[in-house]
C-alpha positions, 0 to 999 in steps of 0.5 A: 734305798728310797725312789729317786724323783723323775718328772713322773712318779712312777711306782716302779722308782720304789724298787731301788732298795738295794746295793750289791757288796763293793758296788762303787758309788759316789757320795752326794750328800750327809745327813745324820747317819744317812747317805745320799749316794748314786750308783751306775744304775739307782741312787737314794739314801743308805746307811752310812755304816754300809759304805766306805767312803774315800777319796775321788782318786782311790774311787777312780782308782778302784774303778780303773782295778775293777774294769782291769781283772774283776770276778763274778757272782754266779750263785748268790752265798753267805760266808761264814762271818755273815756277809751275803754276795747276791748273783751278779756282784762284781768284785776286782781281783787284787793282784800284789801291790795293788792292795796298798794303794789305797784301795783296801774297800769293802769289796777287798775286805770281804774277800779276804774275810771269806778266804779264811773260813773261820772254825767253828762258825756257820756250818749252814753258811755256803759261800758264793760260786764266782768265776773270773770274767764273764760268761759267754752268751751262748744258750749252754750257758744261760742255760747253766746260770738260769739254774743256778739262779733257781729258788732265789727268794722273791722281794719286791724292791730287794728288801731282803738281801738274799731276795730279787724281784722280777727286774733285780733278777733279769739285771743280776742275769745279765750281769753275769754276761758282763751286761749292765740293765737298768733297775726297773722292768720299763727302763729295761724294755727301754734299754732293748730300744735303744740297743736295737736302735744302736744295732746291739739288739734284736727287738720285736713289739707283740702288743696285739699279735695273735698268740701264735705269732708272739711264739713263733717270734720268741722261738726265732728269737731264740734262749735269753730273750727278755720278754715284758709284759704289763708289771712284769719281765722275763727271760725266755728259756726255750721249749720243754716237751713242745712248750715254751718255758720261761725263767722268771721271779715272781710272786703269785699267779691268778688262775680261774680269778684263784691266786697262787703262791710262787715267791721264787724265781723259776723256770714255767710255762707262761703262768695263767692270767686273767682268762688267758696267760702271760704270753696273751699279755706280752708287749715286747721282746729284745734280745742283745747281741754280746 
């Protein structure tokens, strides 16, 4: 999806690329096989082959189903008809009549093709983990789901559909919880703020702390912090061995002015940047209350 135009433009917009499957969206705008539409977190311009379009009362109808009884995407999957659930995917659960009023979408489609493996299809195809409602914000858990979201392929701005970014992947994190981040890593530290200022977040400024200092409050603060730095944003996964760890998509790290190839989303030590390491450039840390 192309940026969206704030009163900056800021180069961080260009990430909004990507929908999730029966992610509900409103209709803007129709231009020669194209589609200007808004989601809860982005808008932009899709391809009109990719939506369903219905009506305003099927879409709040939807929406109503949706909030009611949903399910989540714990582990990204392809089915074997092809379509891929990226982590983080919401999708309702329709339960009886709830099918034949109107609301047969794309997102009850896909379900329905994937619970009817086809013969003879992909045998490489492993559909997607889901579990009915959300996880409990507890560090057994965002310890499970930092593993399952292990390997996840890095793209910038979504441009493959099995791949994130370092903000989709914090953003598809939370959503397994049943919070819903901003797209972009500045409108997430942002978001941090605002819950802190709302008392639904505990919130930390580490600009100019001693390193230290910066890991004693992470540490306090404790799993499932989400830490920001300059051009990147990371999720705070306790220590191994005395170390702190950090789960995290990314694409390189510099070390010794040598870069290095990672590509995937990853539990680390805090990588080496410039002549110290990311935990020298951290700006912030916030953790929600859920």
């Amino acid at each position: 999806m192309p940026l969206r135009k704030d009163k900056e433009d800021v180069w961080d917009r260009r990430q909004e690329s990507r929908l999730n499957v029966g992610e509900p969206v409103q209709l803007r705008r129709q231009d020669g096989g194209w589609l200007y539409v808004s989601s809860d977190s982005t808008e932009g311009f899709v391809k009109e082959e990719g939506i369903y379009i219905c009506t305003r009362r099927h879409y709040e109808k939807y929406r109503e189903i949706l909030n009611k009884e949903y399910q989540v995407v714990l582990k990204s999957g392809r089915y074997t008809d092809g379509q891929y659930f990226r982590v983080g995917t919401v999708l309702p659960v329709f339960e009886g009549a709830e099918k034949n009023k109107g609301c047969r979408d794309v997102a009850w489609e896909m379900q329905r093709i994937g619970s009817r493996r086809k013969a003879g299809g992909d045998r490489q195809a492993e559909p997607p983990v889901l579990v009915r409602s959300y996880l409990p914000f507890t560090e057994r858990q965002m310890g499970l789901q930092m593993e399952r979201m292990l390997e996840i392929p890095y793209s910038w701005g979504d441009e493959r559909a099995d791949g994130m970014d370092c903000s989709s992947t914090v953003r598809a994190f939370f959503a397994c919880f049943g919070l819903f981040l901003p797209r972009n890593s500045e409108e997430q530290r942002s978001c941090g703020e605002t819950l802190y200022a709302m008392n639904q977040a505990s919130y930390e400024e580490l600009s100019g702390l001693p390193v230290d200092k910066k890991r004693e409050m992470i540490a306090t603060m404790g799993i499932g912090t989400v830490l920001h730095m300059p051009g990147h944003v990371m999720i705070y996964a306790g220590e191994k061995e005395g170390e702190p760890r950090i789960f995290h998509n990314c694409d390189t790290y510099t070390e010794n002015g040598e870069e290095h190839i990672v590509r995937k989303s990853v539990i680390s030590g805090f990588f080496p940047k410039g002549e110290g390491t990311y935990l020298d450039y951290l700006t912030a840390a916030w953790k929600p209350y859920l």
